[in-house]
PyMOL CGO cylinders between C-alpha atoms (Angstrom):
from pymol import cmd
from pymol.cgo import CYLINDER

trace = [
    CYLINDER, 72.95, 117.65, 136.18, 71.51, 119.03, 139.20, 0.3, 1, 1, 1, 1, 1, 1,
    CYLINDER, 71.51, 119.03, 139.20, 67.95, 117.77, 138.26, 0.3, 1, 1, 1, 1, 1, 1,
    CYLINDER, 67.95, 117.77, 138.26, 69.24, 114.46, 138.24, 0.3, 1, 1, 1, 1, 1, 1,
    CYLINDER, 69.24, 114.46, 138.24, 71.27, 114.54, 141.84, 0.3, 1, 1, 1, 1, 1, 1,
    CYLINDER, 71.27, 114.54, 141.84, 67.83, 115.52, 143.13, 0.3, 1, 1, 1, 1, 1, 1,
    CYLINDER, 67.83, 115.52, 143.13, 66.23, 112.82, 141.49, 0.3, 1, 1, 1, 1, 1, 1,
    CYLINDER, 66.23, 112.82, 141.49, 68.88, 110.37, 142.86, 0.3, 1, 1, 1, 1, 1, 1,
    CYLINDER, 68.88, 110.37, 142.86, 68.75, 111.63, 146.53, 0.3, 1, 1, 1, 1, 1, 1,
    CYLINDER, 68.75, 111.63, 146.53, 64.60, 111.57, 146.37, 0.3, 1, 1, 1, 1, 1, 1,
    CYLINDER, 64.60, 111.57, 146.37, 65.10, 108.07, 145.02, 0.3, 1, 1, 1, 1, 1, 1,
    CYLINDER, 65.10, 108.07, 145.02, 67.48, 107.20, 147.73, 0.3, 1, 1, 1, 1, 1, 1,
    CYLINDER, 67.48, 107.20, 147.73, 65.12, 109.39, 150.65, 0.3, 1, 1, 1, 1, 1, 1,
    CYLINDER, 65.12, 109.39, 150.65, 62.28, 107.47, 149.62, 0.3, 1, 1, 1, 1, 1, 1,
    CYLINDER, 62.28, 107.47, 149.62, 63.84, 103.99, 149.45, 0.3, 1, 1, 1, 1, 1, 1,
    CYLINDER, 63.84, 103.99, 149.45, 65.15, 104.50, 153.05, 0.3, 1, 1, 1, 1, 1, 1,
    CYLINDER, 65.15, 104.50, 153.05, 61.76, 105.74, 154.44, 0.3, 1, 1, 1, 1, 1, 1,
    CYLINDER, 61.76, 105.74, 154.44, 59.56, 102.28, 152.60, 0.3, 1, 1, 1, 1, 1, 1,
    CYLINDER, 59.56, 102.28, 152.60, 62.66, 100.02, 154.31, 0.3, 1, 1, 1, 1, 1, 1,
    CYLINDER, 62.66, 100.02, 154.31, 61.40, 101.21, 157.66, 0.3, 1, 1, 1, 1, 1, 1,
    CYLINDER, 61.40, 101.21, 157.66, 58.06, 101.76, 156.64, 0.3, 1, 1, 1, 1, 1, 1,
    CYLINDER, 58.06, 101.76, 156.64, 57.54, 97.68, 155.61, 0.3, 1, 1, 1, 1, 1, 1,
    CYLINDER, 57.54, 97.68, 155.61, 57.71, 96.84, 159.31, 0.3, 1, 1, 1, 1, 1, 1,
    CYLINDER, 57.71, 96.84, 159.31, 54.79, 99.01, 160.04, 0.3, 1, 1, 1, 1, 1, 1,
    CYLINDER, 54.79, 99.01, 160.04, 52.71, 97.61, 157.50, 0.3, 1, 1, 1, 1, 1, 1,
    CYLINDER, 52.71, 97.61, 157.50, 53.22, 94.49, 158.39, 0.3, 1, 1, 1, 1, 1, 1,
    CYLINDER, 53.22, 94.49, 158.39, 52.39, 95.17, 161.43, 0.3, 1, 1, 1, 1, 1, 1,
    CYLINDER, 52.39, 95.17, 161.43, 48.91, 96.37, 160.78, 0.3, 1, 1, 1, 1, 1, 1,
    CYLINDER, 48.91, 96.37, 160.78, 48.32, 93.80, 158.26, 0.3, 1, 1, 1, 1, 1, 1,
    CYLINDER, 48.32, 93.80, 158.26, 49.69, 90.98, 159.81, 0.3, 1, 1, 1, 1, 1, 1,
    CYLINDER, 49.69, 90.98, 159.81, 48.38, 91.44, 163.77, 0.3, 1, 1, 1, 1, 1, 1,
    CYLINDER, 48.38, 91.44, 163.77, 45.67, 94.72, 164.16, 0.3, 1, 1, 1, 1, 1, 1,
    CYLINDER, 45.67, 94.72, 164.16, 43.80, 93.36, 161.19, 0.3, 1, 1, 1, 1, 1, 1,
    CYLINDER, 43.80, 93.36, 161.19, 44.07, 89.76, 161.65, 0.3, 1, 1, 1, 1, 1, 1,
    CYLINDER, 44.07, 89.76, 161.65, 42.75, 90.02, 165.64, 0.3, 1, 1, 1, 1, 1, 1,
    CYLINDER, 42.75, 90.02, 165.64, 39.70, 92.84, 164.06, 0.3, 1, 1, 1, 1, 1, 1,
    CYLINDER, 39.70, 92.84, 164.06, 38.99, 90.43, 161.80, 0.3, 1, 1, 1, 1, 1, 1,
    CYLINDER, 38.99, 90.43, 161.80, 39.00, 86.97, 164.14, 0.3, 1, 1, 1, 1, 1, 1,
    CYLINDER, 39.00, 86.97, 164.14, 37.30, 89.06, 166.70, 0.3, 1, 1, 1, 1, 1, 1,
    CYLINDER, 37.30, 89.06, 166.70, 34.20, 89.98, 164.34, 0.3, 1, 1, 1, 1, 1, 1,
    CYLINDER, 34.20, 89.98, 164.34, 33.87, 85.91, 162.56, 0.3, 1, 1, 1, 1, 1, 1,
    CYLINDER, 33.87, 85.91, 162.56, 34.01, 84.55, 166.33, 0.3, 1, 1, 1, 1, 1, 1,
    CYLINDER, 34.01, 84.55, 166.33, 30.57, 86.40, 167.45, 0.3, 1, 1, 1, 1, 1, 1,
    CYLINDER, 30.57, 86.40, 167.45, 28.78, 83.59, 164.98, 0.3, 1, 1, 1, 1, 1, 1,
    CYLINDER, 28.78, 83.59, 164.98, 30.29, 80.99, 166.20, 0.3, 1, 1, 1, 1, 1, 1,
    CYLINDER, 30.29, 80.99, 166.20, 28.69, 81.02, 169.40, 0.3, 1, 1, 1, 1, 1, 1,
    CYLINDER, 28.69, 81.02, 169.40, 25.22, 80.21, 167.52, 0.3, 1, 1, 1, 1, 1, 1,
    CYLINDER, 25.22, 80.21, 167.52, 27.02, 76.68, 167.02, 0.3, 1, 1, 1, 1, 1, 1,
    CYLINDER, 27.02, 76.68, 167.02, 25.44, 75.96, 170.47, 0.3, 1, 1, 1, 1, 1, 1,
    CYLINDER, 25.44, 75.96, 170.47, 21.74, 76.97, 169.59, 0.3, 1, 1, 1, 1, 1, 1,
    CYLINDER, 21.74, 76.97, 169.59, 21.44, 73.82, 166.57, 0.3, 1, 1, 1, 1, 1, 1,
    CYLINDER, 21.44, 73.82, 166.57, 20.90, 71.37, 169.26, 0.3, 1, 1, 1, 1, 1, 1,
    CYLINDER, 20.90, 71.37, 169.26, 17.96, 73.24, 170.43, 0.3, 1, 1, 1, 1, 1, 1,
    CYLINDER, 17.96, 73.24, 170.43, 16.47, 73.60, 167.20, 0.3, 1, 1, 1, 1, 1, 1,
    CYLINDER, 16.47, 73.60, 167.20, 15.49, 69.75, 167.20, 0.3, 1, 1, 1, 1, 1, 1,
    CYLINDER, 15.49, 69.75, 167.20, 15.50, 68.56, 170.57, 0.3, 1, 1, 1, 1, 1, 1,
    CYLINDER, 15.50, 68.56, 170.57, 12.30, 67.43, 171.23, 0.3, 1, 1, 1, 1, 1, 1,
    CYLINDER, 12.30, 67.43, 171.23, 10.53, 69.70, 167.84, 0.3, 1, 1, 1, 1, 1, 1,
    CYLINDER, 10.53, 69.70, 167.84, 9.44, 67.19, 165.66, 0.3, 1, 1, 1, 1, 1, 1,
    CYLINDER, 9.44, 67.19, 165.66, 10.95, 69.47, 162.82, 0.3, 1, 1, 1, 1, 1, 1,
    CYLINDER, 10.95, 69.47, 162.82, 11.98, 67.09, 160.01, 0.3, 1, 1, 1, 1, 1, 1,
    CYLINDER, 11.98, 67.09, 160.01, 15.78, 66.85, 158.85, 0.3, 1, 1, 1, 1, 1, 1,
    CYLINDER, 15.78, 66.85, 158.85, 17.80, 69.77, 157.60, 0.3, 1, 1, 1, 1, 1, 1,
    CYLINDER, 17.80, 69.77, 157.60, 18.14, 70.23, 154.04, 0.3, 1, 1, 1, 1, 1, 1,
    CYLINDER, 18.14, 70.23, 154.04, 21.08, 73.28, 154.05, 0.3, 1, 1, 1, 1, 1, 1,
    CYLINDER, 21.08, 73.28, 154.05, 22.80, 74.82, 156.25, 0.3, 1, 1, 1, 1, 1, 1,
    CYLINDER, 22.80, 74.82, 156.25, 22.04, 77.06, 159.58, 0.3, 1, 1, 1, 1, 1, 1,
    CYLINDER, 22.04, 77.06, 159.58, 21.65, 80.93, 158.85, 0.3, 1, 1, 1, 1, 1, 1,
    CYLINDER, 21.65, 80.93, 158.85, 24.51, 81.78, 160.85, 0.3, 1, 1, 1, 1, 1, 1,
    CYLINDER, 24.51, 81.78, 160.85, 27.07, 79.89, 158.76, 0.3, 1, 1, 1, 1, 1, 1,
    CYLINDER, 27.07, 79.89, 158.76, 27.09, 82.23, 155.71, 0.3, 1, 1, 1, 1, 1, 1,
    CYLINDER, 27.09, 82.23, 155.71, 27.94, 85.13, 158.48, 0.3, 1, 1, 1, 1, 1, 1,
    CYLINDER, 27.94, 85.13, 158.48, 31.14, 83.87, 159.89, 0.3, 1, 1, 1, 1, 1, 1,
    CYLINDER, 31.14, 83.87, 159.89, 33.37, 84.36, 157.20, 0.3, 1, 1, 1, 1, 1, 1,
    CYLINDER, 33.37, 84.36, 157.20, 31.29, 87.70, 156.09, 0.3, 1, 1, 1, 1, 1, 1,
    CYLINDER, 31.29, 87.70, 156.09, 33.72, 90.23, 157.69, 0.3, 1, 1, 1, 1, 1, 1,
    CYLINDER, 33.72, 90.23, 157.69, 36.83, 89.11, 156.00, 0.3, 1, 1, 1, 1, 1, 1,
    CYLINDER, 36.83, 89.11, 156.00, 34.49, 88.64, 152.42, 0.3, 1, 1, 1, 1, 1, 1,
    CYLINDER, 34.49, 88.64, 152.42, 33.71, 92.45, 153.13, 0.3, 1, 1, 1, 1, 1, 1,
    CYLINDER, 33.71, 92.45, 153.13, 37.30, 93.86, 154.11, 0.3, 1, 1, 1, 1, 1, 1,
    CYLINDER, 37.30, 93.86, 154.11, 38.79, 91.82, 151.07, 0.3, 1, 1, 1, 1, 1, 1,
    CYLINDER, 38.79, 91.82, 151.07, 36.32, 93.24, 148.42, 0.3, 1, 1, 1, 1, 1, 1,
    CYLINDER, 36.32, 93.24, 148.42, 37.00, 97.17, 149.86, 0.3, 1, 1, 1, 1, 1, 1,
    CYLINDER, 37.00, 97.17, 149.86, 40.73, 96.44, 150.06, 0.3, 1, 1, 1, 1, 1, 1,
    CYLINDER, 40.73, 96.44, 150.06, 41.86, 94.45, 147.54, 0.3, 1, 1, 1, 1, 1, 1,
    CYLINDER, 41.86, 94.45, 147.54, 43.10, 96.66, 145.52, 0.3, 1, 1, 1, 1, 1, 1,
    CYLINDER, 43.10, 96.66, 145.52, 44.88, 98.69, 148.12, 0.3, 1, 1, 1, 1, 1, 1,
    CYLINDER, 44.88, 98.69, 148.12, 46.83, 95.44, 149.80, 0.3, 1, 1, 1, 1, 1, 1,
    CYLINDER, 46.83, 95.44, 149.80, 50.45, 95.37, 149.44, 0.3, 1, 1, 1, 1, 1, 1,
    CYLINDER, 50.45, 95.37, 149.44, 51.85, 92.51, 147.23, 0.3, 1, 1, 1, 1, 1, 1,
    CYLINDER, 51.85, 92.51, 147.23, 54.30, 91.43, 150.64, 0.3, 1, 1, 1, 1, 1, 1,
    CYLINDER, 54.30, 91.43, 150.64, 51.26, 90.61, 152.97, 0.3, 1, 1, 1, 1, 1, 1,
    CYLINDER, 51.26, 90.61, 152.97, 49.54, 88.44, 150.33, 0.3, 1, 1, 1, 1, 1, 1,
    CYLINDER, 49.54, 88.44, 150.33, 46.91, 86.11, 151.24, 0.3, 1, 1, 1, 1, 1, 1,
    CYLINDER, 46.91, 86.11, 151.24, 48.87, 85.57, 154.67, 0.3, 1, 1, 1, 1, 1, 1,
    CYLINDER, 48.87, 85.57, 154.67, 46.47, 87.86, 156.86, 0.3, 1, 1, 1, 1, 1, 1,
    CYLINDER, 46.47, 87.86, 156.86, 43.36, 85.59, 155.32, 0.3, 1, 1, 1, 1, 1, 1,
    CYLINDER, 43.36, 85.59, 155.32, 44.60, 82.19, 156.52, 0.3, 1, 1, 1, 1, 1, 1,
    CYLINDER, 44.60, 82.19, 156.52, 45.91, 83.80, 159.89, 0.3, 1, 1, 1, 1, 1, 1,
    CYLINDER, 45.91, 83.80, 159.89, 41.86, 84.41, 160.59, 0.3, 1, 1, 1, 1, 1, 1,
    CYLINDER, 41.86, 84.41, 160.59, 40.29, 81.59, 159.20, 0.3, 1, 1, 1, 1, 1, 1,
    CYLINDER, 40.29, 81.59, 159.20, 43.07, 78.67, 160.69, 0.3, 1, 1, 1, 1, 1, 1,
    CYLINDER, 43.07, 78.67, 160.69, 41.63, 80.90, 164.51, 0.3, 1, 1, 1, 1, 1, 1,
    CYLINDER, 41.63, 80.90, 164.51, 37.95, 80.71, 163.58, 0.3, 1, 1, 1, 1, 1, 1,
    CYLINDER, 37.95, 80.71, 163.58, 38.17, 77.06, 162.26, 0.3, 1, 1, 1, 1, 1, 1,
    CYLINDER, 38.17, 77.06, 162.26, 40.07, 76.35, 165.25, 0.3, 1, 1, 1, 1, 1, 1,
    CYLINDER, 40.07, 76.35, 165.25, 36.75, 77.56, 167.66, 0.3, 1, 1, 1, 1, 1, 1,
    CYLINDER, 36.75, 77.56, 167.66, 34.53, 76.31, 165.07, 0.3, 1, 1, 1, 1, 1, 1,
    CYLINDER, 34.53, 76.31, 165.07, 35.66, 72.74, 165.51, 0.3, 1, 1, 1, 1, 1, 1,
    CYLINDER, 35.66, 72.74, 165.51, 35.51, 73.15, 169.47, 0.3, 1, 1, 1, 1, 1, 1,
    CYLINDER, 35.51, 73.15, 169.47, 31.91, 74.55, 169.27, 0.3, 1, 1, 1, 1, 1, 1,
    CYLINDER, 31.91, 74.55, 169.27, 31.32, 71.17, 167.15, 0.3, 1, 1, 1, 1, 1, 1,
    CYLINDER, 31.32, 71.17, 167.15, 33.40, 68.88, 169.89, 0.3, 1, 1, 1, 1, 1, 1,
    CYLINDER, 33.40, 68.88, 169.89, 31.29, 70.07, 172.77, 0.3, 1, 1, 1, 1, 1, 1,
    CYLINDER, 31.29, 70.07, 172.77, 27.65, 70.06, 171.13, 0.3, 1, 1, 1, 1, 1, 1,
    CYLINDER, 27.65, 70.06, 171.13, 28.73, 66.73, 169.95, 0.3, 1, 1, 1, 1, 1, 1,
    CYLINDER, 28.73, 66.73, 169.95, 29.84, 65.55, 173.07, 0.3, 1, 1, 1, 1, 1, 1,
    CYLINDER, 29.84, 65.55, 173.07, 26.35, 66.71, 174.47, 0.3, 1, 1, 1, 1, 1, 1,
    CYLINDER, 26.35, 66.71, 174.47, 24.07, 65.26, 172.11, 0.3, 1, 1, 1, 1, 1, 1,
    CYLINDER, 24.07, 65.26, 172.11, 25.65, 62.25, 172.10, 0.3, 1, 1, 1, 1, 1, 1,
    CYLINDER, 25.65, 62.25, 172.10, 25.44, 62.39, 176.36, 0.3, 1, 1, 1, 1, 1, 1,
    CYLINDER, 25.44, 62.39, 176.36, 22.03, 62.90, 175.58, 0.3, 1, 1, 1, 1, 1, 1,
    CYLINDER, 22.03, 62.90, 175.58, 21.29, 60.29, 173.02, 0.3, 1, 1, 1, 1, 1, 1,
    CYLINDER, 21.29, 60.29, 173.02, 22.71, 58.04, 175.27, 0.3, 1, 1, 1, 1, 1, 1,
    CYLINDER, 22.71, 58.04, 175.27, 20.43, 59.01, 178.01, 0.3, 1, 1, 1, 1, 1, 1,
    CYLINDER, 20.43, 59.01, 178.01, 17.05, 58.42, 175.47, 0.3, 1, 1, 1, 1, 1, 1,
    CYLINDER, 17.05, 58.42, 175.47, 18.70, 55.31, 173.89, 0.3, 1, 1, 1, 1, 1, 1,
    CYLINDER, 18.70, 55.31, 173.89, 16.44, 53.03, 176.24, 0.3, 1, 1, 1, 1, 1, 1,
    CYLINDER, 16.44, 53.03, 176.24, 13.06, 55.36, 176.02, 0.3, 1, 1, 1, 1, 1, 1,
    CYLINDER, 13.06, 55.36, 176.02, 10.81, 54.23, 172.71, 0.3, 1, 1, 1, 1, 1, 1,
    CYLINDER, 10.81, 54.23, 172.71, 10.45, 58.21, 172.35, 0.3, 1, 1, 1, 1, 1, 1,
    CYLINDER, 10.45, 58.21, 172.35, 14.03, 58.81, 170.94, 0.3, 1, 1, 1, 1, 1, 1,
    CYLINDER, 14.03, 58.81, 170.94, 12.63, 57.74, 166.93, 0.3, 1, 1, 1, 1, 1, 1,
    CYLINDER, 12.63, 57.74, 166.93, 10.50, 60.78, 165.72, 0.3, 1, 1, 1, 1, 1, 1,
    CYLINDER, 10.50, 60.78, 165.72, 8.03, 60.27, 163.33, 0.3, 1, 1, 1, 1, 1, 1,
    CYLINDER, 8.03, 60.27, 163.33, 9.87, 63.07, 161.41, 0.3, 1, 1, 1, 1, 1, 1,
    CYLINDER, 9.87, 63.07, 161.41, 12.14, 61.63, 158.72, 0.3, 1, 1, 1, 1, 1, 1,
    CYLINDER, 12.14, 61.63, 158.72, 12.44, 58.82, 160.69, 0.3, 1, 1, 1, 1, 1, 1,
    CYLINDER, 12.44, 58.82, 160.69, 15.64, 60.14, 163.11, 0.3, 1, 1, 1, 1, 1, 1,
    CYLINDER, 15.64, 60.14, 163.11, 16.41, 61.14, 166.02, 0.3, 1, 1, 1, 1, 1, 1,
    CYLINDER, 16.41, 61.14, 166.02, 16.90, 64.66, 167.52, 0.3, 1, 1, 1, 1, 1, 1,
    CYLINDER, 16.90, 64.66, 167.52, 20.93, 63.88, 167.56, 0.3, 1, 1, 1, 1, 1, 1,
    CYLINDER, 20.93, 63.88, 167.56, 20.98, 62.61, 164.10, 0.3, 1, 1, 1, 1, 1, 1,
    CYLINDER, 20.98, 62.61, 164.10, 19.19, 65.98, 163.07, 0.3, 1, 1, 1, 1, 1, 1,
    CYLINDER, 19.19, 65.98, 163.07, 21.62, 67.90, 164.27, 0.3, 1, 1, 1, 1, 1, 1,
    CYLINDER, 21.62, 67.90, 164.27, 24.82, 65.65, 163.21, 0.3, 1, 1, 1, 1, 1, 1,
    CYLINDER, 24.82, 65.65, 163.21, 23.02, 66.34, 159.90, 0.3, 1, 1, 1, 1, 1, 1,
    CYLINDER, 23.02, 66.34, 159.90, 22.83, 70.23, 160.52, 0.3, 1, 1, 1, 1, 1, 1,
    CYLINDER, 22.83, 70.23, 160.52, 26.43, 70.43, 162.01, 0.3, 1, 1, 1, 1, 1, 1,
    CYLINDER, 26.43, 70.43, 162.01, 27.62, 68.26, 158.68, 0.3, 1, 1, 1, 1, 1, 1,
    CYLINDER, 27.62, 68.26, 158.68, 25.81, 70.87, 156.35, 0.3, 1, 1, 1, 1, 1, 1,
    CYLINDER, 25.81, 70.87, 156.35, 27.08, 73.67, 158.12, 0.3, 1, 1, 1, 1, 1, 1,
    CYLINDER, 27.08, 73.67, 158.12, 30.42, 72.58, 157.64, 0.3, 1, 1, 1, 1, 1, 1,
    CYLINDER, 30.42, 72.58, 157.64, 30.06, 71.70, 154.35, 0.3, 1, 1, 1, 1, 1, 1,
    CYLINDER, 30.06, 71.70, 154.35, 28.83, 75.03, 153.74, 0.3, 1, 1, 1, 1, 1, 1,
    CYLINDER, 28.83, 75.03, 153.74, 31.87, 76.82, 155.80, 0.3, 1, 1, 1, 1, 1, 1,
    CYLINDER, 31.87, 76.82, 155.80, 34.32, 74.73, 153.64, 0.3, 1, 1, 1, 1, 1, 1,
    CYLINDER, 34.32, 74.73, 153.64, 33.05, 76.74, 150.65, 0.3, 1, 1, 1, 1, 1, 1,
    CYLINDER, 33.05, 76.74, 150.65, 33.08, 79.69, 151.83, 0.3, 1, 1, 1, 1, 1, 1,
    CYLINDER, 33.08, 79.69, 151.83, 36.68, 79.22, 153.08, 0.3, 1, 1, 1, 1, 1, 1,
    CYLINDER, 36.68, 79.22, 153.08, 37.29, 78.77, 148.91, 0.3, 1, 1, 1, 1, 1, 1,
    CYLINDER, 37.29, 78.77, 148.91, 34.95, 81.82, 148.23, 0.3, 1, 1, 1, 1, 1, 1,
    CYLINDER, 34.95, 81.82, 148.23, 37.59, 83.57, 150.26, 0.3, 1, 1, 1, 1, 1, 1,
    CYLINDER, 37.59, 83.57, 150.26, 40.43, 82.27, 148.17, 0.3, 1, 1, 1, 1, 1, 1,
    CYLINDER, 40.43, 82.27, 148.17, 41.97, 79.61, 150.51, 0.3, 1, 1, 1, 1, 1, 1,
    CYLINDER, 41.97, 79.61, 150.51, 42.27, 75.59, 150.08, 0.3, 1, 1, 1, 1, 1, 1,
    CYLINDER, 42.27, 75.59, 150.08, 40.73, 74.43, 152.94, 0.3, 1, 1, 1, 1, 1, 1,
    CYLINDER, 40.73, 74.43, 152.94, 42.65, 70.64, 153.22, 0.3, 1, 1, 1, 1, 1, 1,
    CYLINDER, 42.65, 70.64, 153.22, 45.57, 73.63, 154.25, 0.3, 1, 1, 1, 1, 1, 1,
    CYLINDER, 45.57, 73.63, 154.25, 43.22, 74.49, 157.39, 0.3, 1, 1, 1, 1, 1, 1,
    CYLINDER, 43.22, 74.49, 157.39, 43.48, 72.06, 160.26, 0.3, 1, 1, 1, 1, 1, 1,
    CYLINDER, 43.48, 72.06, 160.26, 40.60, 72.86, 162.20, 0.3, 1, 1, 1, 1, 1, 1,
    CYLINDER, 40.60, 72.86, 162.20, 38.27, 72.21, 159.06, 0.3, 1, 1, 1, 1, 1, 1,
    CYLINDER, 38.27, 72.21, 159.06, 40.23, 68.38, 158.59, 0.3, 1, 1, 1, 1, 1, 1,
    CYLINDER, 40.23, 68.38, 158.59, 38.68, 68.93, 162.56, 0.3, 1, 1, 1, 1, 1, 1,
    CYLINDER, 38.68, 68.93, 162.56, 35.23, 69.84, 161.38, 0.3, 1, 1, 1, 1, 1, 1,
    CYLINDER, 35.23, 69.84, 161.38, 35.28, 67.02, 158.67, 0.3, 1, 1, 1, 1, 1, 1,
    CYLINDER, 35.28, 67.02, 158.67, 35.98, 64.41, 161.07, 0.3, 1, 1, 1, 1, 1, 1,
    CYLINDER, 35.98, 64.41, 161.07, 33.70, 65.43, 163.75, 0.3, 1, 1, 1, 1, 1, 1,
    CYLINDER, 33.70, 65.43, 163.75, 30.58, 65.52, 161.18, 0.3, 1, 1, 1, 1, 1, 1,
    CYLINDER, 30.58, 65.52, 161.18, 31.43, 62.04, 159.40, 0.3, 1, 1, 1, 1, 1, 1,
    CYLINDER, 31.43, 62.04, 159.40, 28.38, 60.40, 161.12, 0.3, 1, 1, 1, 1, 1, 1,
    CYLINDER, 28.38, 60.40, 161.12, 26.53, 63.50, 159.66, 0.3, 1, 1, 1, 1, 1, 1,
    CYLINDER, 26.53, 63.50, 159.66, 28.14, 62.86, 155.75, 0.3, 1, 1, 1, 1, 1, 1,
    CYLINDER, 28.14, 62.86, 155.75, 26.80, 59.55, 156.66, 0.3, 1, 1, 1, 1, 1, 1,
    CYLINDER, 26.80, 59.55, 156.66, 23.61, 60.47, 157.59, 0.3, 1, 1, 1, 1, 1, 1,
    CYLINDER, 23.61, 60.47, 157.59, 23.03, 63.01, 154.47, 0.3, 1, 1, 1, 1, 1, 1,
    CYLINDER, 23.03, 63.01, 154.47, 24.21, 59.92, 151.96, 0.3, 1, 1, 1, 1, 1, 1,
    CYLINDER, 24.21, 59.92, 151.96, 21.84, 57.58, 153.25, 0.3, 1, 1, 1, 1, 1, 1,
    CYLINDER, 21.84, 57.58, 153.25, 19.10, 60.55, 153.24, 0.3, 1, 1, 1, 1, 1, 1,
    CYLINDER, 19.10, 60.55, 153.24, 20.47, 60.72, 149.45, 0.3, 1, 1, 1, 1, 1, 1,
    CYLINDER, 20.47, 60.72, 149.45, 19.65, 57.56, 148.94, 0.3, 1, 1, 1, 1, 1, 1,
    CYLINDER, 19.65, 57.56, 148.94, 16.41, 57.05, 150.07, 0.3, 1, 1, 1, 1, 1, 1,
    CYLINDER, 16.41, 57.05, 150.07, 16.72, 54.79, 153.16, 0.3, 1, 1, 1, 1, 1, 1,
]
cmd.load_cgo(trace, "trace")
C-alpha cells in the first residue's frame, strides 16, 4: 500500500514538472534552434551574388548543374536532423524545419530578385553592342546565369524534400520558381537541341 502511494505521488511529481517543462522545450526547439539554424543556411546565400560573375564576359559555355554552394545551404539543418532525430520530442515535429527553410527561401528568392534585376540592367545595356552573343553555346552572359540561377533552384527544391518538407508549402520557393521561368525556358530549349 505504501509502495503504491509513492508510486502515485512520483507519477503525479513528475507529471507536474513535464507540464511546465513543455514550455521550455518549446522554447529551445521552436526559437534558439530555429534562429542557429537560419543563421548558419544564410552564410551561402550570399554566394547567390558571385553567379553573375562567373559568366560575365568568360566565354564559359552554359551550366549543366547546379553552383557548389547550393548543396551547402540546407547542410546545417541535414546535419542537426540526422544527430537529433531520435532525441526530438514528438510535440515539436517537423515545425522547427519549415520555420528555417520558409526564412532561407525567403532571402534566397531576394538574392535571385536583385541579381536578376542586375543582369537584366545589364543585358539591356549590351542589347545594342554585336558582342552580347558568345560564341559559347550560343547565349548570352544573362541567359547563362538565368540558366545557373534555374538549376540552382531546381537543385534547392530537392533538397528542401531531402529534408522532409513539400516545397509547393514554401512561398519563397513558388518565389524562386517564378523568378527562374526564363531559365526553365532556357534549359528546355537547351534540351531540345535549339
Amino acid at each position: 500500500l505504501e509502495r503504491d502511494e509513492i508510486r502515485s505521488l512520483v507519477a503525479e511529481v513528475l507529471a507536474e514538472v513535464s507540464d511546465q517543462i513543455h514550455p521550455v522545450i518549446d522554447k529551445a526547439w521552436n526559437k534558439l534552434i530555429v534562429e542557429l539554424l537560419t543563421q548558419k543556411c544564410s552564410t551561402p546565400v550570399a554566394a547567390v551574388k558571385g553567379v553573375a560573375a562567373t559568366y560575365r564576359m568568360t566565354n564559359r559555355p552554359p551550366p549543366k548543374q547546379a553552383s557548389p554552394f547550393v548543396s551547402t545551404i540546407l547542410r546545417p539543418i541535414k546535419e542537426f536532423d540526422r544527430e537529433f532525430a531520435n532525441r526530438t520530442p514528438d510535440r515539436i515535429g517537423a515545425k522547427w524545419k519549415q520555420q528555417v527553410v520558409v526564412i532561407i527561401a525567403d532571402r534566397y528568392a531576394g538574392a535571385v530578385a536583385d541579381l536578376i534585376a542586375t543582369v537584366e540592367r545589364t543585358e539591356e545595356a549590351l542589347k545594342n553592342r554585336r558582342t552580347r552573343r558568345t560564341s559559347a553555346g550560343g547565349m548570352s552572359d544573362g541567359e547563362k546565369v538565368k540558366l545557373q540561377l534555374f538549376l540552382d533552384y531546381r537543385t534547392f527544391s530537392d533538397d528542401v524534400r531531402e529534408v522532409g518538407l513539400e516545397p509547393s508549402t514554401i512561398i519563397g520557393l513558388s518565389k524562386l520558381g517564378e523568378l527562374t521561368a526564363d531559365g526553365e525556358k532556357l534549359s528546355q530549349r537547351g534540351m531540345n537541341g535549339a
